[in-house]
ROFITOR-887069 format. One record per residue (C-alpha): x, z, y; residue number from 1. Coordinates in steps of 0.25 Angstrom, whole numbers. Each point is the difference from the previous one (the first is absolute). Example, Ala and Ser with C-alpha at 12.3 -4.5 7.8 and 13.67 -1.06 7.14 Angstrom:
ROFITOR-887069
<site east="49" up="31" north="-18" resi="1"/>
<site east="6" up="-2" north="14" resi="2"/>
end
This chain:
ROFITOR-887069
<site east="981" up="-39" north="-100" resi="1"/>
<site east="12" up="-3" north="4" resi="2"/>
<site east="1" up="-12" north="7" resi="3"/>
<site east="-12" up="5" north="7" resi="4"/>
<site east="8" up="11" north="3" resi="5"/>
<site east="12" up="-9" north="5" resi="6"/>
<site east="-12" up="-7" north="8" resi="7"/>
<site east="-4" up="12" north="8" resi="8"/>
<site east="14" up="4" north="3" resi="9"/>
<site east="4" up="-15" north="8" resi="10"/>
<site east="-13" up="2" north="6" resi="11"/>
<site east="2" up="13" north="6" resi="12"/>
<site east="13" up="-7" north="2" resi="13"/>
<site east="-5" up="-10" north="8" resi="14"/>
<site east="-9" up="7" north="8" resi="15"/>
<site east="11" up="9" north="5" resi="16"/>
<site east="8" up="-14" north="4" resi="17"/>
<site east="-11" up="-6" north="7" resi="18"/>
<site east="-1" up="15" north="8" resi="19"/>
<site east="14" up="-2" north="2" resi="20"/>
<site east="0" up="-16" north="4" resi="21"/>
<site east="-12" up="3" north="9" resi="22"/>
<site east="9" up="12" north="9" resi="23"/>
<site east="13" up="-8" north="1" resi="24"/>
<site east="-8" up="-13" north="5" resi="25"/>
<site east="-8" up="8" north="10" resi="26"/>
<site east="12" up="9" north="6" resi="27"/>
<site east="2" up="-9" north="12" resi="28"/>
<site east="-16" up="-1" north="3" resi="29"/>
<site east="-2" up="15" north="-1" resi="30"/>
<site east="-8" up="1" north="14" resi="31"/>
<site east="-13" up="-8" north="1" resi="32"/>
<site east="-9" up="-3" north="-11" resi="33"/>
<site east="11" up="-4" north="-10" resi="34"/>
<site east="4" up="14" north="4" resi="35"/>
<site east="-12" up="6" north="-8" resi="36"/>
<site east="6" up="-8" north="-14" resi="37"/>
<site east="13" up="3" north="4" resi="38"/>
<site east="-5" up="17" north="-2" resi="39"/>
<site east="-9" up="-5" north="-14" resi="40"/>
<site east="13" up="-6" north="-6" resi="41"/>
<site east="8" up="12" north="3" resi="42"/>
<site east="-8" up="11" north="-3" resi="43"/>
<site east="-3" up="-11" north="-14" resi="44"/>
<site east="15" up="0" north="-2" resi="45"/>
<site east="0" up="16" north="3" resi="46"/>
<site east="-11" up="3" north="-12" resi="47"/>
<site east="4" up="-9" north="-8" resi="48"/>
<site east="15" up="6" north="0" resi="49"/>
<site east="-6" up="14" north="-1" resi="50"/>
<site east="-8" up="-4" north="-11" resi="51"/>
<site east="11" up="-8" north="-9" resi="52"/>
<site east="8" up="13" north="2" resi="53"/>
<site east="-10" up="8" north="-7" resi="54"/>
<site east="-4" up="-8" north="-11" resi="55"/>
<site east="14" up="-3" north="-2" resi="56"/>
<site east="6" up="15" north="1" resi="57"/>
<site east="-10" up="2" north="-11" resi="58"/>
<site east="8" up="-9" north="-10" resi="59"/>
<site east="12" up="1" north="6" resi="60"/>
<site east="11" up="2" north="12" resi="61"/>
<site east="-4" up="-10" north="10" resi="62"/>
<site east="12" up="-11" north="1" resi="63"/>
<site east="7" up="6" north="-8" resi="64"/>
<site east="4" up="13" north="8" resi="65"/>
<site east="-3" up="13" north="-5" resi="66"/>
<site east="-9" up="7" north="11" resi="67"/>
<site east="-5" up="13" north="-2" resi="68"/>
<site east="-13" up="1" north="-7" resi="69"/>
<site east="-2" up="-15" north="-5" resi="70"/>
<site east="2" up="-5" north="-14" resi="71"/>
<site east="-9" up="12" north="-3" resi="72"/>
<site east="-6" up="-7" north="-15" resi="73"/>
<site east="14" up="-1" north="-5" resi="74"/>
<site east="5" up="15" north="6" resi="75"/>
<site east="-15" up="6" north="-6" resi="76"/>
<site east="1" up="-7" north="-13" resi="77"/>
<site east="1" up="13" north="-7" resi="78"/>
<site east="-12" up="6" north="7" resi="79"/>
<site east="-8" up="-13" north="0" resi="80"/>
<site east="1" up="0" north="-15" resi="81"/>
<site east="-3" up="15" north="-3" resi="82"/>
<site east="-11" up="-2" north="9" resi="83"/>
<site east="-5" up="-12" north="-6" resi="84"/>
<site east="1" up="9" north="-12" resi="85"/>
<site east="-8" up="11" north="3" resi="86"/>
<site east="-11" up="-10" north="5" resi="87"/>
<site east="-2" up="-6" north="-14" resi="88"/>
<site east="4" up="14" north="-8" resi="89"/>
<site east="-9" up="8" north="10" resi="90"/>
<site east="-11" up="-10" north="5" resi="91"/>
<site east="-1" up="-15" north="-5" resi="92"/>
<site east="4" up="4" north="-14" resi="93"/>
<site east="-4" up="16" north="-1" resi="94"/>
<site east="0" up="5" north="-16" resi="95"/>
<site east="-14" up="7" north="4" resi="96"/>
<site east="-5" up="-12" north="7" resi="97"/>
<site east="3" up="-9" north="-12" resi="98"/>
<site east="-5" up="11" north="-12" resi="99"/>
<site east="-12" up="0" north="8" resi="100"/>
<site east="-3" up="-16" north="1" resi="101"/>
<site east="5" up="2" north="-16" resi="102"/>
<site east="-11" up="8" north="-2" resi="103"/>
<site east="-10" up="-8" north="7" resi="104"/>
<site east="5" up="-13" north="-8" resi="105"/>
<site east="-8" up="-3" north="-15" resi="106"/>
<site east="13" up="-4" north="-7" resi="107"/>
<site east="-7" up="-2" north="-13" resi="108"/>
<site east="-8" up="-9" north="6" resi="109"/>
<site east="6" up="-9" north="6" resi="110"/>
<site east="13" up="0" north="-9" resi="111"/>
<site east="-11" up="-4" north="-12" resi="112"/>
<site east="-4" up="-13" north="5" resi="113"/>
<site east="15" up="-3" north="4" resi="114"/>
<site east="3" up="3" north="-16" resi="115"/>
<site east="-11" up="-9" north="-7" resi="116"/>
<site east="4" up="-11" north="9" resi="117"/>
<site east="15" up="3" north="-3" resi="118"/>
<site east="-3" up="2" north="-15" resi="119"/>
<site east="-9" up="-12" north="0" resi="120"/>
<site east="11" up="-10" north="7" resi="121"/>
<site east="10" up="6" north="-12" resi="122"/>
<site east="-9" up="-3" north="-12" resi="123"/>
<site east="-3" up="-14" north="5" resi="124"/>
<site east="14" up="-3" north="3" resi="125"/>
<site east="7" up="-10" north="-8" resi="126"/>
<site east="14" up="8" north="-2" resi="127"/>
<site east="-8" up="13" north="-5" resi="128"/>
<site east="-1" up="-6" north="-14" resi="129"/>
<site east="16" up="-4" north="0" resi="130"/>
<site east="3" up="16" north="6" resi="131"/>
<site east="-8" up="5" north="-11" resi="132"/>
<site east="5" up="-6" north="-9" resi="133"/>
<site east="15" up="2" north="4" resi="134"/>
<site east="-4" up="16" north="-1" resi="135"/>
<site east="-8" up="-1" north="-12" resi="136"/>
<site east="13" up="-7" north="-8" resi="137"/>
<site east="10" up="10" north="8" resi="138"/>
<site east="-5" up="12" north="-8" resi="139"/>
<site east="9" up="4" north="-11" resi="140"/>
<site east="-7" up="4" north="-12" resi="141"/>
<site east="12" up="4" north="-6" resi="142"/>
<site east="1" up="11" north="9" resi="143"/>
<site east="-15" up="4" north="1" resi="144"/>
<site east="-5" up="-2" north="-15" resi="145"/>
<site east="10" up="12" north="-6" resi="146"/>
<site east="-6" up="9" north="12" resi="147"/>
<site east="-13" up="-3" north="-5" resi="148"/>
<site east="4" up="1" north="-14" resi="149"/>
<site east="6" up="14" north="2" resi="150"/>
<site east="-13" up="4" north="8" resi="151"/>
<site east="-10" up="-5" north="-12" resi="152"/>
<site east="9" up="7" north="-10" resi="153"/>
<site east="1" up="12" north="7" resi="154"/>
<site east="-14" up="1" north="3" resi="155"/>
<site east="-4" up="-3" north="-14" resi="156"/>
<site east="7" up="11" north="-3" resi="157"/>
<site east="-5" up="10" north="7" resi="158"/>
<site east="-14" up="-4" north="-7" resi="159"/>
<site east="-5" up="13" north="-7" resi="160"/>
<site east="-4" up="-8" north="-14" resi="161"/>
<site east="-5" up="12" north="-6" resi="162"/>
<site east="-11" up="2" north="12" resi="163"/>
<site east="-2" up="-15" north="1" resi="164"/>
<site east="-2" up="-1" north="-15" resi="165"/>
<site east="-10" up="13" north="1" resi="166"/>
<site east="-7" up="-7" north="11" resi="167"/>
<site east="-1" up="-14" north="-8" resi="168"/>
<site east="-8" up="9" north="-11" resi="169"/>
<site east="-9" up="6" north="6" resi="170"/>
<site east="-3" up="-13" north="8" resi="171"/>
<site east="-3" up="-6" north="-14" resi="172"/>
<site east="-9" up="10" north="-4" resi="173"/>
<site east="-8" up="0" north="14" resi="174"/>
<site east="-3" up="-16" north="-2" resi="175"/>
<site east="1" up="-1" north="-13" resi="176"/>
<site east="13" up="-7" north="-5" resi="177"/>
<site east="3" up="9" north="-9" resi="178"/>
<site east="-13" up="-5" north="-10" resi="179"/>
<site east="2" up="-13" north="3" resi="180"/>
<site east="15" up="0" north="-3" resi="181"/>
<site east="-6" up="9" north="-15" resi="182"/>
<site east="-10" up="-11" north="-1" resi="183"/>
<site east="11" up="-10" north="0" resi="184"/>
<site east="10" up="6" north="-12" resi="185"/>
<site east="-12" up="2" north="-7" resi="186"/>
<site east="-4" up="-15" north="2" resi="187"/>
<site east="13" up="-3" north="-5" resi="188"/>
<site east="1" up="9" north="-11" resi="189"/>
<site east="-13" up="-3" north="-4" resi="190"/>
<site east="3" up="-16" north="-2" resi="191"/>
<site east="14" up="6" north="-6" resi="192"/>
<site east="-8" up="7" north="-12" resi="193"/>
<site east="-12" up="-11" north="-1" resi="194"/>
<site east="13" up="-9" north="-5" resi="195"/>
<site east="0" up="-5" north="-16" resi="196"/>
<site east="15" up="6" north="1" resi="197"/>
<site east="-4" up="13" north="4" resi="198"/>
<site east="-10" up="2" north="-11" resi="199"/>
<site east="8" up="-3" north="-10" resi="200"/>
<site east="12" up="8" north="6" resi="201"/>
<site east="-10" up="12" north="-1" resi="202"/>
<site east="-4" up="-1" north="-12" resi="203"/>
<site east="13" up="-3" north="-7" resi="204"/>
<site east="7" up="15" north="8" resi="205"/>
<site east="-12" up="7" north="-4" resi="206"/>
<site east="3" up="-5" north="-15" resi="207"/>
<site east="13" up="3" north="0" resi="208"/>
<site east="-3" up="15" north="7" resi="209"/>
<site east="-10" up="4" north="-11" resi="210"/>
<site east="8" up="-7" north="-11" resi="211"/>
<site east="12" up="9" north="6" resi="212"/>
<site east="-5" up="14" north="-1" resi="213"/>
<site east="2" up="9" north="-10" resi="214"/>
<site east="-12" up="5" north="-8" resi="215"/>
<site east="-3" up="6" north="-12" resi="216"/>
<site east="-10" up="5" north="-9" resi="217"/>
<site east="-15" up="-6" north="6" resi="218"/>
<site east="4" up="-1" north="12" resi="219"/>
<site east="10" up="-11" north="-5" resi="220"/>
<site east="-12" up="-5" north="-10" resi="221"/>
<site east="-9" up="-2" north="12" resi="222"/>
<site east="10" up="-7" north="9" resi="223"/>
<site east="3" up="-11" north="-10" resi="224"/>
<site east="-14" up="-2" north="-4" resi="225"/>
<site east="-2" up="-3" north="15" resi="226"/>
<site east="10" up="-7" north="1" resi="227"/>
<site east="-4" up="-8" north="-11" resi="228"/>
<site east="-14" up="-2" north="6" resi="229"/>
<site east="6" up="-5" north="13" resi="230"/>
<site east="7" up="-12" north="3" resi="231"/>
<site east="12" up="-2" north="11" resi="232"/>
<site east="-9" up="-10" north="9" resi="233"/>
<site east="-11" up="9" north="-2" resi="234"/>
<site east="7" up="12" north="4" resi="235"/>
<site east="4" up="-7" north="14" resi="236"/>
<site east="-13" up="-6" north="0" resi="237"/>
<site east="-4" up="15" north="2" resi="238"/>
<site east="10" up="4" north="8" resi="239"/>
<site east="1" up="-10" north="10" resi="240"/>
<site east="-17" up="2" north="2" resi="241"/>
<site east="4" up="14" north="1" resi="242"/>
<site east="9" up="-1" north="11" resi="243"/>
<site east="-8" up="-10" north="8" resi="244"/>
<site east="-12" up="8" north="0" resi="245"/>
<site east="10" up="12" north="7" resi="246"/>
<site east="4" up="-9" north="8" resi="247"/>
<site east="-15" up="-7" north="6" resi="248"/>
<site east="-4" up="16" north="0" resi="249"/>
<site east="10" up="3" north="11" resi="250"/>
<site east="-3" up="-14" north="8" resi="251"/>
<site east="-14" up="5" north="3" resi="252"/>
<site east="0" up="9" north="14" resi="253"/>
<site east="-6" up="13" north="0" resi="254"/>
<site east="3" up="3" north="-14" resi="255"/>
<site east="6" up="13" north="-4" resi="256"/>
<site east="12" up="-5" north="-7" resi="257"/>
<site east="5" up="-9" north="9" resi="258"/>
<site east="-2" up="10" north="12" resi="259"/>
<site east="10" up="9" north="-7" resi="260"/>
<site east="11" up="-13" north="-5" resi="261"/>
<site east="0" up="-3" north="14" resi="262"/>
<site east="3" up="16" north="5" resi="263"/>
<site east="10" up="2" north="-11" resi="264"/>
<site east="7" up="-14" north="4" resi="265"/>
<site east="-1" up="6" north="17" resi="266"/>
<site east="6" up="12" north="-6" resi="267"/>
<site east="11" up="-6" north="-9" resi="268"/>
<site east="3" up="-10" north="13" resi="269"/>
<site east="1" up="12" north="10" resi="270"/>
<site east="10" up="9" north="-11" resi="271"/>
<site east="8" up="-14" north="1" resi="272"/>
<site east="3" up="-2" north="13" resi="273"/>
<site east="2" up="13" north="2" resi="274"/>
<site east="10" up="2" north="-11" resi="275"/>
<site east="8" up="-14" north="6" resi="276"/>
<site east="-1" up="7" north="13" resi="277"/>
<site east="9" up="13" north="-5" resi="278"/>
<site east="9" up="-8" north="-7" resi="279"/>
<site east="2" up="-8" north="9" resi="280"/>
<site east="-3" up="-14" north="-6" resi="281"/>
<site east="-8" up="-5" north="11" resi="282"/>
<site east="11" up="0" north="11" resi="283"/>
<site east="9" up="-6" north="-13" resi="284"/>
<site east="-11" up="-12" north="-1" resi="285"/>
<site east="-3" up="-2" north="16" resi="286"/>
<site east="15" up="0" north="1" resi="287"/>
<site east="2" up="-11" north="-13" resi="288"/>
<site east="-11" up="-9" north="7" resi="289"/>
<site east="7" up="1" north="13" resi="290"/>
<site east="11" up="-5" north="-7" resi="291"/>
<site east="-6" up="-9" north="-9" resi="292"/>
<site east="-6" up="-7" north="14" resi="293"/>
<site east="9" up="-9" north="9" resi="294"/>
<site east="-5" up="5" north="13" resi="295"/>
<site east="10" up="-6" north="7" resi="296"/>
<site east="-1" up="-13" north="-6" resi="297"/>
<site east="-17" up="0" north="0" resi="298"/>
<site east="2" up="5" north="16" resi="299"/>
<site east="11" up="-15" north="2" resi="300"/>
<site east="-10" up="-7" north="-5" resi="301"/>
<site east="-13" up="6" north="7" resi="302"/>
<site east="10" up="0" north="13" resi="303"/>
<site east="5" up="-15" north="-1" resi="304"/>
<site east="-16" up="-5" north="-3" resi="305"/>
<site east="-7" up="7" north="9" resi="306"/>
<site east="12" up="-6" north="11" resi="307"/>
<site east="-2" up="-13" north="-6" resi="308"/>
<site east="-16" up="0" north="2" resi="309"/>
<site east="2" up="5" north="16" resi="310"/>
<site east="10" up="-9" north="3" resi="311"/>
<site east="-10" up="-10" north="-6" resi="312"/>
<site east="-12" up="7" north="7" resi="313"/>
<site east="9" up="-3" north="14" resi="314"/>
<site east="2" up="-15" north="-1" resi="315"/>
<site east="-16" up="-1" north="-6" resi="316"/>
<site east="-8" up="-10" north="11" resi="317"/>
<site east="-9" up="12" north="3" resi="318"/>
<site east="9" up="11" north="2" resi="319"/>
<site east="-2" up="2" north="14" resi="320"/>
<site east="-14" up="1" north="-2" resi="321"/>
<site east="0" up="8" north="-11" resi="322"/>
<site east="11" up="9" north="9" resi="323"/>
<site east="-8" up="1" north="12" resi="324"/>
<site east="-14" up="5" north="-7" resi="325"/>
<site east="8" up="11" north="-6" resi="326"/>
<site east="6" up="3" north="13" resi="327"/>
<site east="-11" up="-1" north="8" resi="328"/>
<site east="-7" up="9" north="-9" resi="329"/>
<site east="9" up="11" north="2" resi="330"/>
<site east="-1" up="-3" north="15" resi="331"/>
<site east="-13" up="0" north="3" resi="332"/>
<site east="-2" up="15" north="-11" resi="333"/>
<site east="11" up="4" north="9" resi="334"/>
<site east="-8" up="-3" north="12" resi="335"/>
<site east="-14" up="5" north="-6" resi="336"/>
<site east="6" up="14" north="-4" resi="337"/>
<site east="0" up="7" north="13" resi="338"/>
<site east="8" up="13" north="-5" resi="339"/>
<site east="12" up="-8" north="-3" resi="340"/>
<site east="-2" up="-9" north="12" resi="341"/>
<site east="1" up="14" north="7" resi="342"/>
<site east="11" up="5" north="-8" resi="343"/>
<site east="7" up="-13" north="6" resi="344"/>
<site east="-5" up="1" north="11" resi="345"/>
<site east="8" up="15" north="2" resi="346"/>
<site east="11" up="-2" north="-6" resi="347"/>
<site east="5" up="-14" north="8" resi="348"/>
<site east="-3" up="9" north="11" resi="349"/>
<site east="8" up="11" north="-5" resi="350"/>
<site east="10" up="-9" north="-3" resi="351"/>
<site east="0" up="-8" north="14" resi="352"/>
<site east="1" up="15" north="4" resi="353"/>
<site east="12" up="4" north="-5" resi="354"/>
<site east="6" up="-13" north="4" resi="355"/>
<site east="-3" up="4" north="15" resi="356"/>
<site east="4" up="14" north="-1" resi="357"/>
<site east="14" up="-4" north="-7" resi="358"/>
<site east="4" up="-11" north="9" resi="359"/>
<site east="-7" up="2" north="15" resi="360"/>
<site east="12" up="4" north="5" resi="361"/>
<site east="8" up="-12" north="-5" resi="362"/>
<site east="-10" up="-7" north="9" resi="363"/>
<site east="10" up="4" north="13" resi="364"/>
<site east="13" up="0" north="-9" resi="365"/>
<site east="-4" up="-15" north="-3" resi="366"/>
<site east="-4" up="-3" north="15" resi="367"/>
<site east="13" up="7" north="4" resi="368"/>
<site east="10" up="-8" north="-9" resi="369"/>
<site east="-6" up="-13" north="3" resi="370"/>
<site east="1" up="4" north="16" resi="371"/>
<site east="15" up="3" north="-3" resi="372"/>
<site east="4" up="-13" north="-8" resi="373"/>
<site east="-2" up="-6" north="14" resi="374"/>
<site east="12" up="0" north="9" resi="375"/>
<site east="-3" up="2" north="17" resi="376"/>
<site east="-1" up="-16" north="1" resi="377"/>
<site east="-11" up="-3" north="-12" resi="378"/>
<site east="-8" up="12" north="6" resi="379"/>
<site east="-1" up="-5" north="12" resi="380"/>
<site east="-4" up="-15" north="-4" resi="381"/>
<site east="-10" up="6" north="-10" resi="382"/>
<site east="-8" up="10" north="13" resi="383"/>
<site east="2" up="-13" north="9" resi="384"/>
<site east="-3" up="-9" north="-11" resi="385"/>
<site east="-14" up="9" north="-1" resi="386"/>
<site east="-1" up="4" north="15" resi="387"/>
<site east="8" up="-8" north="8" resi="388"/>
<site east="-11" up="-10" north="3" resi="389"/>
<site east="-7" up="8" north="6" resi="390"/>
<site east="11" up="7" north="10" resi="391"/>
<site east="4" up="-12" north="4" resi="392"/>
<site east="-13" up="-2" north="9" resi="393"/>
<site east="3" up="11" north="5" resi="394"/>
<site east="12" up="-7" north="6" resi="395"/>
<site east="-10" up="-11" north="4" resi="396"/>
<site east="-10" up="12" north="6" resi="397"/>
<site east="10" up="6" north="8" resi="398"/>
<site east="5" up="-14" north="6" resi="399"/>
<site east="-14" up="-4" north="3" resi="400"/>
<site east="-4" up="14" north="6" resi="401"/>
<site east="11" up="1" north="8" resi="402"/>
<site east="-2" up="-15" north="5" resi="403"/>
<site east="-14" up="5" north="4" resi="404"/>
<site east="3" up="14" north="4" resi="405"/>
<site east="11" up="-6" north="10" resi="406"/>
<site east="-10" up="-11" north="6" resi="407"/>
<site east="-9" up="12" north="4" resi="408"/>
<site east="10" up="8" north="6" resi="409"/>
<site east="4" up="-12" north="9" resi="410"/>
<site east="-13" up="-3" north="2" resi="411"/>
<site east="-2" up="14" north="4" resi="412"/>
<site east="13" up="0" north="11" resi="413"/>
<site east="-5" up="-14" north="4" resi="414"/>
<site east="-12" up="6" north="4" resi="415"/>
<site east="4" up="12" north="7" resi="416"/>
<site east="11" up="-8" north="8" resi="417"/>
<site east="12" up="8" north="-7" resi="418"/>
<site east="7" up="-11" north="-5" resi="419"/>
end
């Protein structure tokens, strides 16, 4: 634009030489016909001078000397840059004007498809792997595992084992694990006392009991004879039949017996954890446990496999495949629920907003200090740079005018006989 500018100027330039060429070649031919060129060319050379004068004065004095009112850009710089100020504060650029085209725009809208493409481009990109990667191995799990560490144990602490204990009760008896757990110690004691051991364990302490107490008289007559009838491995025999048959009793459901085994054991297990809970051996064992388990240690090892396994995951051939239908997933349930579209939608404007509001009147302060980096000399060049193209046919418009307009006045005296 420049050089086009530069173009414009040599020929306004020219036009005005021409105008002034044409007057000092007809000066001695200025009656007869010539005489009618001779007036075009001067009153050419007459616009054209008052023309250059104005265009000029604009920008600067005129040859150099300072004539009242010319120069006027560099002497009204102050007022041309408040003014061109208030025109984009108060018109072009006006903060109700742009809060209103904000609320006309749909932000979410058109910000959405700009972000899957965005998110799309940055899965499939090759470096994504290498920066995850770098960010993934950059986290210190010395520094985050004694936080969680702290957080666990804390929050194991404030665990109310008394109530959770209660609760794992109840939850026994509503679905039953209470019977099946007594069904299973008496399956186990059951096989215990069926052994050949056990029967001859009971029949050789209930020997030695009845051989130990101290009878007299019949009564002491009667035991021996008894236990002279019996036999040691008859004795358990007995016993050990005994015992089993208690024991099949309280297997059966619905009986009577085993209804009351299990409420005396319910009653015997709520007296015990509410006598741990006073004396306060539960919060003894929860802490011993705490300590007994590493957490830390469990937690650097958890920590340093699961980083293992992403960065694995990162550098696997499908990963960005893999990435982009859990992404696009989230995209397109963001897009589907409309509340939170909305939500978006108010709060970029909110934001956007605010943005206005705080920094509109930057908007002149920015013009302003720009204006002002430019001395008088860069001013002008940047408005001629923009406008002076076009003065400058003004230059040639005035030359050429005045070329005509002087032809008609000569014409005009010609023709009246005034000349």
């Amino acid at each position: 634009m420049a050089n086009e500018s530069k173009k414009n100027k040599q020929f306004a330039n020219i036009s005005l030489g021409v105008m002034a060429t044409g007057f000092a070649a007809t000066i001695p031919f200025r009656a007869g016909g010539l005489g009618l060129l001779h007036a075009g060319f001067e009153a050419g050379v007459i616009g054209g001078l008052a023309d250059w004068f104005a265009v000029t004065a604009l920008f600067r004095h005129p040859l150099g000397i300072p004539i009242p009112h010319t120069a006027l850009l560099p002497r009204n710089r102050k007022k041309m840059s408040e003014g061109i100020v208030r025109v984009l504060e108060d018109r072009l650029l006006a903060k109700e004007s742009m809060l209103e085209k904000l609320r006309q725009f749909e932000l979410a809208e058109q910000l959405l498809p700009v972000i899957r493409g965005a998110l799309h481009s940055a899965v499939h990109s090759e470096r994504l792997p290498q920066l995850l990667e770098g960010v993934i191995r950059s986290v210190d799990a010395d520094r985050i595992v004694p936080l969680l560490s702290d957080e666990i144990g804390a929050a194991v602490r404030r665990i109310d084992l008394e109530a959770a204990l209660r609760g794992f009760l109840r939850k026994a008896e509503e679905d039953g694990t209470d019977e099946r757990m007594l069904d299973l110690l008496l399956e186990r004691a059951e096989s215990w006392i069926a052994t050949e051991g056990m029967r001859r364990e009971l029949g050789s302490a209930v020997m030695t009991l009845i051989k130990g107490l101290n009878l007299g008289g019949l009564m002491s007559f009667a035991v021996n004879a008894f236990i002279g009838y019996l036999e040691e491995d008859k004795l358990g025999t007995m016993l050990q039949s005994f015992v089993l048959s208690k024991i099949h009793e309280l297997k059966l459901e619905g009986t009577e017996r085993r209804q009351i085994v299990m409420s005396k054991l319910r009653e015997a297990l709520d007296i015990l954890i509410t006598q741990l809970a006073e004396s306060g051996q539960l919060d003894a064992m929860r802490d011993e446990l705490l300590d007994a388990f590493d957490i830390e240690g469990e937690l650097h090892k958890l920590f340093e496999s699961l980083r293992e396994k992403g960065i694995a995951f990162l550098h696997d051939e499908d990963f960005a495949e893999k990435a982009w239908t859990f992404v696009d997933g989230l995209l397109n349930r963001l897009e589907a629920n409309e509340g939170l579209v909305d939500e978006a939608e108010h709060w970029l404007k909110g934001q956007a907003a605010a943005l206005i509001e705080r920094n509109h009147a930057r908007i002149g302060s920015f013009v302003r200090e720009n204006l002002d980096r430019l001395d008088n000399d860069q001013l002008v060049e940047l408005i001629e740079d923009k406008v002076g193209q076009d003065l400058q046919w003004i230059r040639v418009n005035g030359a050429l005018c005045g070329f005509l307009i002087g032809l008609l006045l000569r014409g005009i005296e010609m023709a009246t006989g005034n000349v």
